[in-house]
C-alpha positions in Angstrom: 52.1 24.4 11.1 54.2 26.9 9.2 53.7 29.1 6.4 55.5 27.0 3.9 53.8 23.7 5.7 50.6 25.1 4.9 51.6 26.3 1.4 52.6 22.0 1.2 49.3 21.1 1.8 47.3 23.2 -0.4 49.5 22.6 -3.5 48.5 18.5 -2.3 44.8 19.4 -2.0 44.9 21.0 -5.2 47.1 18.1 -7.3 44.3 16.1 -6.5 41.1 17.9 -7.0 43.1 18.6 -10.8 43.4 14.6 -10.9 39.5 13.8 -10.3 38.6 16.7 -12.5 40.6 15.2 -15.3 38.8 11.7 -15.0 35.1 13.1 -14.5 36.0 15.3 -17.5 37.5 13.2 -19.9 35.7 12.5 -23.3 35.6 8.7 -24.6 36.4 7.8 -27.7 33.0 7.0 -29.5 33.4 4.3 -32.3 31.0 3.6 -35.0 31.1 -0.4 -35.6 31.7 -2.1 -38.6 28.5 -3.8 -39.7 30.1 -7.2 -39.2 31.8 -6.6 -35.7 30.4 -6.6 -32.6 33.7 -6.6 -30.7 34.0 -3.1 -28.2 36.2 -0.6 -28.6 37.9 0.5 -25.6 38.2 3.9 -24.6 41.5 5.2 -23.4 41.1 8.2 -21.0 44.4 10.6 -20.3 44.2 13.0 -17.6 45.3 16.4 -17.7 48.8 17.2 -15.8 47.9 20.0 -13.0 50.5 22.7 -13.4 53.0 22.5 -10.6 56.1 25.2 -9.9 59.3 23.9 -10.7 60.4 24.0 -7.3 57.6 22.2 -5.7 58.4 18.6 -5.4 56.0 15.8 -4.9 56.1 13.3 -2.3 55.7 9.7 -3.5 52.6 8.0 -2.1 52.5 4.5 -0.6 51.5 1.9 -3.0 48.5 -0.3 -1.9 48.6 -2.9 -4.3 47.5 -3.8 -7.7 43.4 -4.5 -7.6 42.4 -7.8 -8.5 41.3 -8.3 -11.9 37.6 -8.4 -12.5 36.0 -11.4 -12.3 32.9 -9.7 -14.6 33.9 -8.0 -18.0 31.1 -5.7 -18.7 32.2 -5.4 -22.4 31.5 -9.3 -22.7 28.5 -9.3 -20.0 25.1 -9.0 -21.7 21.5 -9.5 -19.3 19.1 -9.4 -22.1 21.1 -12.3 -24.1 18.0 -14.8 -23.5 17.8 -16.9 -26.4 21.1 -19.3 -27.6 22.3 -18.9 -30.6 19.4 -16.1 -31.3 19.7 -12.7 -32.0 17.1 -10.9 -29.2 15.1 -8.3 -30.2 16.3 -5.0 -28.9 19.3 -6.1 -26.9 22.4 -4.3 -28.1 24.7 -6.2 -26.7 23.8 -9.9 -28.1 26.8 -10.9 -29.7 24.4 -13.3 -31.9 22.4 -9.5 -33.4 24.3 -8.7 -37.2 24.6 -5.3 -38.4 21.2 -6.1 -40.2 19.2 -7.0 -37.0 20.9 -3.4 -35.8 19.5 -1.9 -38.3 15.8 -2.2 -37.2 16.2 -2.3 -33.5 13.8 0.7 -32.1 16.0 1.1 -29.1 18.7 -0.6 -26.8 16.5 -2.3 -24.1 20.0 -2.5 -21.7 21.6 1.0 -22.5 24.4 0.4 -19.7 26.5 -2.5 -18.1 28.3 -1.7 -15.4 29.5 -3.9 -12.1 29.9 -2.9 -8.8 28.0 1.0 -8.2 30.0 1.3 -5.0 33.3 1.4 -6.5 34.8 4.4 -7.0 36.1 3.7 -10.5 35.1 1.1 -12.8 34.4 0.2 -16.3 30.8 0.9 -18.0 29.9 -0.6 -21.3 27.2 1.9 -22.8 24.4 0.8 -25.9 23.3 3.5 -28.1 21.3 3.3 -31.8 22.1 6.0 -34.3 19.4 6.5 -36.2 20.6 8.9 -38.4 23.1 6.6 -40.2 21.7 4.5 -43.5 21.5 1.8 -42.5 21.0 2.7 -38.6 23.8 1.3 -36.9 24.6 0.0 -33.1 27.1 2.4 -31.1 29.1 1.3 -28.3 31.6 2.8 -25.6 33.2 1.6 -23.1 34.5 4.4 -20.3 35.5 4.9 -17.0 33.1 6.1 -14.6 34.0 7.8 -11.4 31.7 7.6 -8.7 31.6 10.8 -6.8 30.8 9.6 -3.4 33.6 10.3 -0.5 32.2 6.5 0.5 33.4 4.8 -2.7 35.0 1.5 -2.5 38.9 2.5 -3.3 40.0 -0.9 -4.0 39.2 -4.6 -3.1 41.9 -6.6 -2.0 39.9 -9.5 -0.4 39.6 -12.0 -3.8 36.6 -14.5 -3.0 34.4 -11.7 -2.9 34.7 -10.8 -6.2 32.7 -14.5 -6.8 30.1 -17.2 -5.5 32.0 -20.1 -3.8 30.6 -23.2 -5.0 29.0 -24.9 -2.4 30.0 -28.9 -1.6 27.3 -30.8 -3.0 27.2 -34.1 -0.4 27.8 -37.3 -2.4 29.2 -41.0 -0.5 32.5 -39.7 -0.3 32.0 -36.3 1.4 28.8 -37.3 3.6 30.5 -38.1 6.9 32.9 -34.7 7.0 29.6 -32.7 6.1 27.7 -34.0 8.8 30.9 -33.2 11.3 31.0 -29.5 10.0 27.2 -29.5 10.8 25.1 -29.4 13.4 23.1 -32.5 11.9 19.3 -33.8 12.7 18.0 -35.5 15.4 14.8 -36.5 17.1 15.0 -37.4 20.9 11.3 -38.9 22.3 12.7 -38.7 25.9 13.3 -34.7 25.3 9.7 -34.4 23.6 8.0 -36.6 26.0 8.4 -34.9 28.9 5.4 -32.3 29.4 5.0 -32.6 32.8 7.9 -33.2 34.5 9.1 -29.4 33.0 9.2 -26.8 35.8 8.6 -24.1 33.9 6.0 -25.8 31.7 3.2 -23.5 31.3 0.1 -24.2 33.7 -2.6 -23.7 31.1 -6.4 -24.0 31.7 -6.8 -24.5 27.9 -5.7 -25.8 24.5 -4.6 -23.0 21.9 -4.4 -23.1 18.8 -0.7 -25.0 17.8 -0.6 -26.3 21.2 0.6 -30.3 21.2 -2.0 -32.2 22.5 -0.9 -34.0 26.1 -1.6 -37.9 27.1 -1.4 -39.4 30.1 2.1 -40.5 29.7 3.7 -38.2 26.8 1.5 -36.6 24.0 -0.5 -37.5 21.1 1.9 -39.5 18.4 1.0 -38.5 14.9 3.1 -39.7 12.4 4.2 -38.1 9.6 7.2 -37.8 6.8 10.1 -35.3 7.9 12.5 -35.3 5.7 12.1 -38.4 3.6 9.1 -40.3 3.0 9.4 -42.3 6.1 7.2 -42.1 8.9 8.5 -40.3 12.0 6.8 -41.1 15.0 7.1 -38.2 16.9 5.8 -35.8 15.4 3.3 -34.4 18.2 -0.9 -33.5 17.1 -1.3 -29.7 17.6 -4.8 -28.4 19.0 -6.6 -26.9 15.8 -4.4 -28.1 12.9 -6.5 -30.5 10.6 -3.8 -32.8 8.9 -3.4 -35.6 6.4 -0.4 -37.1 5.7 0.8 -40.5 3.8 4.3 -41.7 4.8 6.3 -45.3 4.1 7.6 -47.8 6.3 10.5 -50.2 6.1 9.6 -53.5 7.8 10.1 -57.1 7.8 7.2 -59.0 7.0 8.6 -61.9 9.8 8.5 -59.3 12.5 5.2 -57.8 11.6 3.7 -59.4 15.1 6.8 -57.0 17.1 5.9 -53.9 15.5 4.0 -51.9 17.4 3.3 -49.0 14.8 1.5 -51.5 13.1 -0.6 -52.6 16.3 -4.4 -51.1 16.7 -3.4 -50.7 20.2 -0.5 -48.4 19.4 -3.4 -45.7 18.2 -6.6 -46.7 20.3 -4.7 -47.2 24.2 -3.7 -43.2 24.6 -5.7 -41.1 26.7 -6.0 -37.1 26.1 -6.0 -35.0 28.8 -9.1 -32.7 28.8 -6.9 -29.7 29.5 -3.2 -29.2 29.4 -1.3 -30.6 32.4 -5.0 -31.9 33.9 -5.8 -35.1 35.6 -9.7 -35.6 33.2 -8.5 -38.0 31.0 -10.6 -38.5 27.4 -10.1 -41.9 26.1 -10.0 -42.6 22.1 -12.8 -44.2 21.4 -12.9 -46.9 17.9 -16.0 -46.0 16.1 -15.7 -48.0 12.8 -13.2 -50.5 11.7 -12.2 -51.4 8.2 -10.7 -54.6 6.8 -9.2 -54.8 3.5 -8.0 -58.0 1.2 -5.3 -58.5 -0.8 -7.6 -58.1 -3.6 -8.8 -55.0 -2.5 -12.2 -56.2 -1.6 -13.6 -53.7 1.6 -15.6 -55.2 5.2 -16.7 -53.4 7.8 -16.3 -55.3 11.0 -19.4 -54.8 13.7 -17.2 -55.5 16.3 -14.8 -53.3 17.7 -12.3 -54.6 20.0 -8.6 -54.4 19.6 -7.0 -57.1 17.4 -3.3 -57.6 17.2 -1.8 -58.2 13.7 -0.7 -62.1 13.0 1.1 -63.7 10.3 0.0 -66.6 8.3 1.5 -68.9 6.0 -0.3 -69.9 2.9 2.5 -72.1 0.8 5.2 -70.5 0.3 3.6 -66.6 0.5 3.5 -65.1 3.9 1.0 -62.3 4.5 0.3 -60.5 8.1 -3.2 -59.4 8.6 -4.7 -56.4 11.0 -2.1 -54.4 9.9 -3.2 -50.8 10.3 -3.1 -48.8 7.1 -5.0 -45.6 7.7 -5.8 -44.2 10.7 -8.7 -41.0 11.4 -8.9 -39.2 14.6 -12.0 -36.9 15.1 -11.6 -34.6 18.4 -14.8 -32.9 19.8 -13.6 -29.5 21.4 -15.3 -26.9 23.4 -15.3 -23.0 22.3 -13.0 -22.9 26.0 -10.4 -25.3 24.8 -11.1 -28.5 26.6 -11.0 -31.5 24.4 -14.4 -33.5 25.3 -14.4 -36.6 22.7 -11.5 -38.8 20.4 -13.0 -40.7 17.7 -11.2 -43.3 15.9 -11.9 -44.5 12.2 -8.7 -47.5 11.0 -8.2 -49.2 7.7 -6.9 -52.6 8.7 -5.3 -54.8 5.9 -3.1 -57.8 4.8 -0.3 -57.1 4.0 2.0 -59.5 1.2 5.9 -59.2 0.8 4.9 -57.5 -2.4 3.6 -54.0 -0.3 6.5 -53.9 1.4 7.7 -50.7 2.0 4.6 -50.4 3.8 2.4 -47.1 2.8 0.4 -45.8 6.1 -2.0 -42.9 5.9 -3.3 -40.4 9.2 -5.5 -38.0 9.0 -7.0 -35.8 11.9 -9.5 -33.3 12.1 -11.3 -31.1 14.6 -15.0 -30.6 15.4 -16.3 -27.5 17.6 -19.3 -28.9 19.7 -22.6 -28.5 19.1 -22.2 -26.8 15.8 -22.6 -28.0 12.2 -19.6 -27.6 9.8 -20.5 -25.5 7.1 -19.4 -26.2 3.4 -16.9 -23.8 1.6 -16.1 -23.1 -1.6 -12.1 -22.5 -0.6 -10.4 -21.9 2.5 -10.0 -18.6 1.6 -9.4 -18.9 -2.0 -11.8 -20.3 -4.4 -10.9 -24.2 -5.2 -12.2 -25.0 -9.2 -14.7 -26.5 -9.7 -17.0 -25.9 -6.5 -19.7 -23.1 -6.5 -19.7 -19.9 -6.5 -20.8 -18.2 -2.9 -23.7 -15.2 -3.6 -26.4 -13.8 -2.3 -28.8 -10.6 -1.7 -29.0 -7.9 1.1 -32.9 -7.5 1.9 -32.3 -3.7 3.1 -29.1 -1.5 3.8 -27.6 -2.1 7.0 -27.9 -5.7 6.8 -26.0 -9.0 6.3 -26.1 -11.3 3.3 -28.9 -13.6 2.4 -27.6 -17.4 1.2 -29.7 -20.1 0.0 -29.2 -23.2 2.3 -28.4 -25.1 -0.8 -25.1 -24.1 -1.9 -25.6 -25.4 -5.4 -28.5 -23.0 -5.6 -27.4 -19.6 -4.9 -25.9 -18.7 -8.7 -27.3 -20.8 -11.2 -28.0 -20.7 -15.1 -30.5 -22.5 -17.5 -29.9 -26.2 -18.0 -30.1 -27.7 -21.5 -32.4 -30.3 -21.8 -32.6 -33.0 -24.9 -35.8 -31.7 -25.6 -34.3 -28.0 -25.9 -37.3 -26.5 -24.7 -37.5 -23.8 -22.4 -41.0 -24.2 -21.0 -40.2 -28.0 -20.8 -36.7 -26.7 -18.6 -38.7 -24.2 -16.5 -37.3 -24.6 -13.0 -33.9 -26.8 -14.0 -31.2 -24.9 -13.4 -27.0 -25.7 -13.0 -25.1 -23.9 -10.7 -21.8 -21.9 -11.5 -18.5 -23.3 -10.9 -15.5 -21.6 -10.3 -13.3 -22.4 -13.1 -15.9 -23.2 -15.7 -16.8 -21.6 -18.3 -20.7 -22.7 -19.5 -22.8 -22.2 -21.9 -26.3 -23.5 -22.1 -29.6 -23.0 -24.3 -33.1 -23.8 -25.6 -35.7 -22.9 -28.0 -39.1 -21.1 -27.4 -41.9 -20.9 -30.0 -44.0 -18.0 -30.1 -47.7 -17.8 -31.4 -49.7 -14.7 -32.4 -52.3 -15.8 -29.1 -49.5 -14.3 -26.7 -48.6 -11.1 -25.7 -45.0 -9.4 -26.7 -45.0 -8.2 -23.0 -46.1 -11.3 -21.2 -43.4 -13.3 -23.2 -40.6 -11.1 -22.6 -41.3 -11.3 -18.6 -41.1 -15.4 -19.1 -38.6 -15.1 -20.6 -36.4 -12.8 -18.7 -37.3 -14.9 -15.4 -36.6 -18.2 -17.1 -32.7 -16.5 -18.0 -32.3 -14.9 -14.3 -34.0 -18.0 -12.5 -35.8 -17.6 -8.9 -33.7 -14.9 -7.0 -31.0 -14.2 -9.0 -28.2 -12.4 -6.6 -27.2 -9.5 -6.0 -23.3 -10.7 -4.4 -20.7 -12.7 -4.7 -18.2 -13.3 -2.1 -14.6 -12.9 -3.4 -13.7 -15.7 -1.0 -14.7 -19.0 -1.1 -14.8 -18.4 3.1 -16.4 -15.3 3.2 -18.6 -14.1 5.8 -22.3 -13.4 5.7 -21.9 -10.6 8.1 -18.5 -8.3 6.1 -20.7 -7.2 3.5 -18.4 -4.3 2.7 -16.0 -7.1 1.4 -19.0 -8.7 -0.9 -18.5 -8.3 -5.0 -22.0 -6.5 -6.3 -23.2 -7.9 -9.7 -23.2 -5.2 -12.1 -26.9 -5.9 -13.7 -26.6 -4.2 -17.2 -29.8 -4.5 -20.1 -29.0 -4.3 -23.8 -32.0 -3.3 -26.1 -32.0 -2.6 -30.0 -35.0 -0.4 -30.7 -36.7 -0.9 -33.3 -40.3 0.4 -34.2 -43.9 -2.3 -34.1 -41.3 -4.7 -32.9 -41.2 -6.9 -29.9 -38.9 -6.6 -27.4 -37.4 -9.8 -25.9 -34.5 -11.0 -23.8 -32.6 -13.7 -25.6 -29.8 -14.4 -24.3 -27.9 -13.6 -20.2 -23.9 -13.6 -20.3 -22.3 -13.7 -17.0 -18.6 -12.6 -16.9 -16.7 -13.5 -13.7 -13.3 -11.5 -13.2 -10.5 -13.1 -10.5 -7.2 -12.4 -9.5 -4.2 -14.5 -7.3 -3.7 -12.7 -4.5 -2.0 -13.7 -1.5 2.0 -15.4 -1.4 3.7 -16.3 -5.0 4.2 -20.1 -3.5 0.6 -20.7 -2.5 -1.7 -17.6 -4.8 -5.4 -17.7 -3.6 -8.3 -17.0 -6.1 -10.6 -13.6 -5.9 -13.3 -12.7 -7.2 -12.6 -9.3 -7.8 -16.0 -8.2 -10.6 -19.2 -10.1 -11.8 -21.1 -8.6 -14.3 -24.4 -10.0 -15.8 -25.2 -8.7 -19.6 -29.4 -8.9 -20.1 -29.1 -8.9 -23.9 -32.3 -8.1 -25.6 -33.5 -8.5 -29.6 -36.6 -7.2 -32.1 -38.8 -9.7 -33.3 -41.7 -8.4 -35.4 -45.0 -9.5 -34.0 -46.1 -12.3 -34.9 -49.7 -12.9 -36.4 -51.8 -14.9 -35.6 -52.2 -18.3 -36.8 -48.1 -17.8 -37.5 -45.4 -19.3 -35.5 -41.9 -18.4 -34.8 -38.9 -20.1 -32.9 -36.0 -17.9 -31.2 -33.3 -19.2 -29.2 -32.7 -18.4 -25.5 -29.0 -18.8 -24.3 -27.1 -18.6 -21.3 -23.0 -18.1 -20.5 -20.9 -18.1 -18.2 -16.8 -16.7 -18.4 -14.2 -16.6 -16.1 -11.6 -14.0 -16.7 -7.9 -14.3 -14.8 -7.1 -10.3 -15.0 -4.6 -11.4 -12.1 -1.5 -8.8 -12.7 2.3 -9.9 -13.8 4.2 -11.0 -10.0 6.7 -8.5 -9.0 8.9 -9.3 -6.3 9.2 -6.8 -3.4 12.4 -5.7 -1.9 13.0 -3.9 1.6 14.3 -0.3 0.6 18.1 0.4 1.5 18.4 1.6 4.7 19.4 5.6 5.2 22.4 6.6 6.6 22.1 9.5 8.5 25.9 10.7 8.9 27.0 13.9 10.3 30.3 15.2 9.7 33.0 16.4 13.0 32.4 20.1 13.5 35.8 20.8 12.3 35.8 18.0 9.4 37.2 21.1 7.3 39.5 22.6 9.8 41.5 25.0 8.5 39.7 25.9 5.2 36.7 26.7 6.9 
């Protein structure tokens, strides 16, 4: 390259770098609306001419195209518009707000609308209040901002993306050239059934949890509704998972005797293997069997064969009877994974023509051997209206202390009819989650008693017989995590006041919990308990005198759960690095 090549270039460079300054530097016009306009004023922005010697001639560049035109006005775009026909409070650009609701906005809660950030010019409608005008009136620009990034989006010359495309919504006339385009929804039993005849099936000595549970011909069938209400028989039973589902079916009341879904047989006959891909087989075994009237009327049958479903005529109404409407299974599992009992509980009905669609409910469930199953409170959250888990550590280092009677380990005084408190010594009501109580009684006081003797009756009638020291946050919490336990904050009020008797009258227990967990399914914690021992002065009674107080007892349950915020991933970093001679020859 040539002197006067080179002299070419940096006259180009330096057109350029004039252009960009001009934009970046330019001032918008600021208007100051009339009190009864809200229509923008646009700015109009003129870039300086770079100074250029006469002889120096400038090469026309290649057009790219016009850029499409917005699909998003910013000046007419407003986010905080929320209410129709409203003026919102704060939001400058609400084409509803008059110059009077201007006048006592405290600030613009959207300052700037703008599109696209990526672009490397585009329009940005900017909010502003001035406050020293009398009245205080709304100011508005609209300008051109330049983004300064050498990564800027120049212009966009593919026009759907400027918009959402409206997805086909299926109706009777598009429905067959949607399911074409797709890849559709099918079951296949045959594809399901075979467990064993897979090479590379796994050769398992146990059930895990999920795992489908294996028969002697295919696996255990539990139905269930996919993606209607229908039943769908093959939905495999997975080792561990406690269901219970309710699903319809669409029969014919004349075939009723054909329809083996119906049939007792269909859910007593399989066998579980013991193991996965095992030879033991476990058969189902009916415990109990159910039959229900047309008139609802319940009778438990003592015997328990299998009996096939028949259909009678009585007149001109046809009804089939043994029809199986709910079905139970209870597996007894091992802590290896072997499968060692199937129980079977069915609801067998008639059925009229006036049932049909035909509801069916299944339910199964899963029982560890040789162990009791222990009631919760919530699996993990709390559920409302069950009690409250708490207990006491004994010494440091050690687990929690429960009652046996879950019912019993958080109580407060019950009111009686007779409202008094040495009458409702011992009668307690346990906590709920959820429910906020209140409870009370009377006491009368005689000059032959003590002040001190009272107050200690009275202060263990309020706390009951070993009032707790924890509360799990989880209605499933562990005895053992006691790091994860809520302590109760014991706290004593007392009012001082001099040859006067000191007693407890009333215990208020506040209960703080939070939603924690997923948005769709929140769980309730306990995350605070604090228990308020509020005493009073009583002068001391004389004797021969008599004097009634009232003892109370509360309970409150405080949600302090904080506003949901979604969480978004952070933008990935680009680490770029530049050629070594990027600005070969200036540098």
């Amino acid at each position: 390259m040539g002197p006067r090549g080179l002299l070419h270039l940096l006259l180009v460079l330096l057109d350029c770098w004039a252009f960009v300054s001009a934009q970046a530097g330019a001032t918008p016009v600021v208007t100051m609306e009339d009190l009864n306009s809200t229509e923008p004023a646009p700015t109009t922005l003129r870039p300086a001419l770079s100074p250029r010697p006469p002889e120096t001639s400038r090469a026309p560049r290649p057009s790219s195209g016009p850029r499409p035109t917005p699909v998003t006005d910013v000046a007419a775009l407003c986010v905080c518009d929320l209410s129709p026909e409203k003026c919102d409070v704060n939001c400058c650009c609400d084409p509803d707000c008059s110059s009077t609701d201007f006048s006592i906005f405290s600030a613009c809660s959207i300052p700037v609308v703008m599109g696209d950030s990526q672009f490397c010019s585009q329009k940005a409608a900017i909010y502003s209040l001035n406050f020293t005008a009398d009245p205080p009136q709304r100011i508005f620009k609209l300008v051109e901002q330049i983004n300064p990034s050498i990564f800027c989006i120049h212009i966009t010359n593919y026009k759907p993306a400027l918009s959402f495309i409206n997805p086909e919504v299926p109706d009777e006339n598009n429905f067959d050239k949607l399911m074409k385009t797709s890849d559709g929804f099918s079951l296949n039993a045959e594809s399901d059934a075979s467990f064993t005849d897979k090479p590379d099936a796994p050769n398992s000595a146990k059930y895990e949890y999920g795992v489908c549970l294996q028969t002697s011909d295919s696996f255990l069938r539990f139905p269930s509704p996919l993606t209607s209400s229908l039943c769908s028989d093959n939905n495999p039973a997975a080792f561990l998972v406690n269901q219970a589902v309710k699903c319809t079916r669409s029969i014919s009341l004349e075939q009723c005797e054909e329809i083996e879904t119906l049939s007792m047989a269909y859910y007593s006959s399989p066998k579980i293997l013991r193991v996965p891909n095992s030879g033991t087989k476990v058969p189902i075994t009916v415990q109990s069997i159910v039959f229900r009237s047309l008139n609802k009327t319940l009778t438990r049958l003592e015997d328990t064969d299998v009996l096939r479903q028949v259909l009678v005529e009585t007149g001109q109404v046809q009804v089939c009877t043994n029809v199986v409407l709910e079905v139970k299974y209870s597996l007894t599992y091992t802590d290896a994974g072997e499968v060692v009992q199937a129980d079977l509980s069915l609801l067998l009905g008639a059925v009229s023509s006036a049932m049909v669609p035909l509801q069916q409910k299944f339910e199964i469930y899963f029982i560890q051997q040789n162990t009791k199953p222990v009631p919760l409170s919530g699996n993990p959250g709390y559920v409302v209206g069950l009690p409250l888990a708490a207990g006491f550590q004994p010494q440091k280092g050690s687990g929690i202390i429960q009652s046996t009677n879950r019912y019993g380990q958080l109580t407060i005084l019950r009111s009686t009819t007779e409202q008094d408190c040495l009458a409702a010594e011992g009668i307690r009501t346990p906590v709920l989650f959820g429910y906020s109580m209140q409870s009370g009684c009377k006491l009368r006081l005689t000059g032959a008693v003590t002040c001190r003797l009272v107050a200690q009756k009275v202060k263990s009638l309020l706390k009951g017989q070993g009032f707790p020291d924890y509360v799990a946050p989880f209605g499933n919490s562990r005895a053992q995590d006691v790091l994860d336990w809520v302590p109760v904050h014991f706290i004593t009020q007392t009012s001082h006041v001099k040859d006067s008797c000191q007693l407890p009258v009333a215990l208020a227990i506040e209960v703080k919990w939070t939603k924690y967990g997923s948005l769709l399914n929140p769980q309730a914690k306990i995350v605070n308990v604090t228990a308020n021992l509020i005493s009073s002065s009583f002068p001391e009674t004389s004797s021969g005198n008599e004097r009634t107080i009232l003892i109370s007892t509360a309970v409150t349950f405080v949600d302090v759960s904080a506003p949901a915020e979604a969480g978004f991933r952070a933008r990935p970093a680009i680490n770029a690095r530049l050629p070594f001679n990027f600005f070969f020859p200036f540098v």
